[in-house]
PARO-64448 format. One record per residue (C-alpha): residue number from 1; z, x, y; residue in one letter. Coordinates in pm, whole numbers. Last residue first. Layout:
PT	NUM	Z	X	Y	A
...
//
This chain:
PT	52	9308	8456	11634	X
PT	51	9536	8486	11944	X
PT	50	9677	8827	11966	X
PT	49	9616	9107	11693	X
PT	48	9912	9289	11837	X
PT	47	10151	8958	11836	X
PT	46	10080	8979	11437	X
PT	45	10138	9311	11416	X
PT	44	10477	9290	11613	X
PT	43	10562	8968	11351	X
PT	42	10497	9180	11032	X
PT	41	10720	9507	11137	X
PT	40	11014	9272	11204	X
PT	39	10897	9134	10854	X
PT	38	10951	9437	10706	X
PT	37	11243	9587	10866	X
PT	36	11428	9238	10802	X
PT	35	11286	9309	10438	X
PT	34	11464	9680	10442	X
PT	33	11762	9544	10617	X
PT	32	11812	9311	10330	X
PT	31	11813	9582	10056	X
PT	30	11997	9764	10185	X
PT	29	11840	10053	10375	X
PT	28	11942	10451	10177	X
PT	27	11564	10433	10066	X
PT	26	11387	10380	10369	X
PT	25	11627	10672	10511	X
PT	24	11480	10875	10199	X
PT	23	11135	10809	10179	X
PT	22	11129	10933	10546	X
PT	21	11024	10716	10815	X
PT	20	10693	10704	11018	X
PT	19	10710	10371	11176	X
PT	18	10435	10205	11068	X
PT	17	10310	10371	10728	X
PT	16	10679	10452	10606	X
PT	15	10813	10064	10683	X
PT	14	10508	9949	10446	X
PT	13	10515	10245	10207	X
PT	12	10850	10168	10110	X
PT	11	10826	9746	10124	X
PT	10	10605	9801	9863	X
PT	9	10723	10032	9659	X
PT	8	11010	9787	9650	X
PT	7	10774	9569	9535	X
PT	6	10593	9746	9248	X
PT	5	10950	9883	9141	X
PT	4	11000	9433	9139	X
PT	3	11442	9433	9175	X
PT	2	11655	9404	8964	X
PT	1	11991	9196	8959	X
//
């Protein structure tokens, strides 16, 4: 199976932007710990912004 490049670029800058990893720890994540990493990061933004 492939996966989207424009995706996993995605994902890439995502966990680099907020918490400041390298390109190649993101890289070395399964793919499945990269999207829990994502949508870990997703839910403390969310709780930062507070009630909307």
């Amino acid at each position: 199976m492939t996966y989207a490049t424009d995706r996993l670029h995605e994902e890439i800058a995502y966990v680099a932007y907020h918490f400041h990893w390298a390109l190649d720890d993101i890289l070395d994540l399964e793919h499945a710990d990269r999207l829990r990493y994502t949508g870990e990061i997703a839910k403390i933004n969310t709780r930062m912004r507070g009630p909307g």
